[in-house]
C-alpha positions in Angstrom: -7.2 16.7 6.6 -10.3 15.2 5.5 -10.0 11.5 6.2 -11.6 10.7 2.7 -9.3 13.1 0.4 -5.5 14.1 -0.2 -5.3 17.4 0.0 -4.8 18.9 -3.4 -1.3 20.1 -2.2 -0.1 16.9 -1.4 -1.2 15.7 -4.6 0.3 17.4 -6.9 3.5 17.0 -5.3 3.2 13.4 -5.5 2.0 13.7 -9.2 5.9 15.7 -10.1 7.3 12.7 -8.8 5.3 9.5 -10.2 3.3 8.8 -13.5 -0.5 8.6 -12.9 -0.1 4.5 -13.2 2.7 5.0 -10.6 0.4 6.7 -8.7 -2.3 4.2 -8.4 0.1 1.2 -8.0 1.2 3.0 -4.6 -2.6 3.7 -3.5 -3.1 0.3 -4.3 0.2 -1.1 -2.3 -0.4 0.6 0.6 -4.5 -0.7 0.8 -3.3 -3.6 0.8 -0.5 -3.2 3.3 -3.2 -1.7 5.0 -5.4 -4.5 4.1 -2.5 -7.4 5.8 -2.0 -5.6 8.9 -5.7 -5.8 9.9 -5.8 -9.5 9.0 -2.5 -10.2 11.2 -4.3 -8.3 13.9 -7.4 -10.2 13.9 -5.9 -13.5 13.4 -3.1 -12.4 16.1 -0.1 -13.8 13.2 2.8 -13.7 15.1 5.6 -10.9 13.1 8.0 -13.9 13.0 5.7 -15.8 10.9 5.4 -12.5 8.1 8.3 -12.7 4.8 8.5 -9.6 3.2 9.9 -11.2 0.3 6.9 -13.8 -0.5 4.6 -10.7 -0.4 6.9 -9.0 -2.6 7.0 -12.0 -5.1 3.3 -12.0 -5.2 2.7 -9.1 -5.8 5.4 -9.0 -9.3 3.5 -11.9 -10.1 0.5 -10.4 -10.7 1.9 -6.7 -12.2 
C-alpha cells in the first residue's frame, strides 16, 4: 500500500458503509487521534493522566 493513498478497494468498501460527510469526520478523528498520541509521546503524558471522555466532549462541542 502506498503510504499516501487508500487503496481504491478499501475505499469503496468504506463508502457502502458511511456517507461521504461520515467519511471525512473518521479521517478527520483518527488525524487527530493520531495527532494526541504524538503530543503524549513527546511531552511523555503519563496514560493515567488521558480521559477519554473530555476528548469525547470536545470534540461534540465543536460538530
Amino acid at each position: 500500500m502506498d503510504e499516501r493513498s487508500v487503496p481504491d478497494d478499501t475505499y469503496e468498501e468504506a463508502a457502502r458503509h458511511f456517507t461521504e460527510k461520515e467519511l471525512i469526520d473518521l479521517t478527520m478523528a483518527v488525524g487527530f487521534i493520531n495527532v494526541a498520541n504524538r503530543l503524549n509521546i513527546a511531552f511523555e503524558t503519563p496514560v493515567e493522566d488521558y480521559n477519554v471522555g473530555q476528548v469525547v466532549d470536545k470534540l461534540a462541542q465543536t460538530a
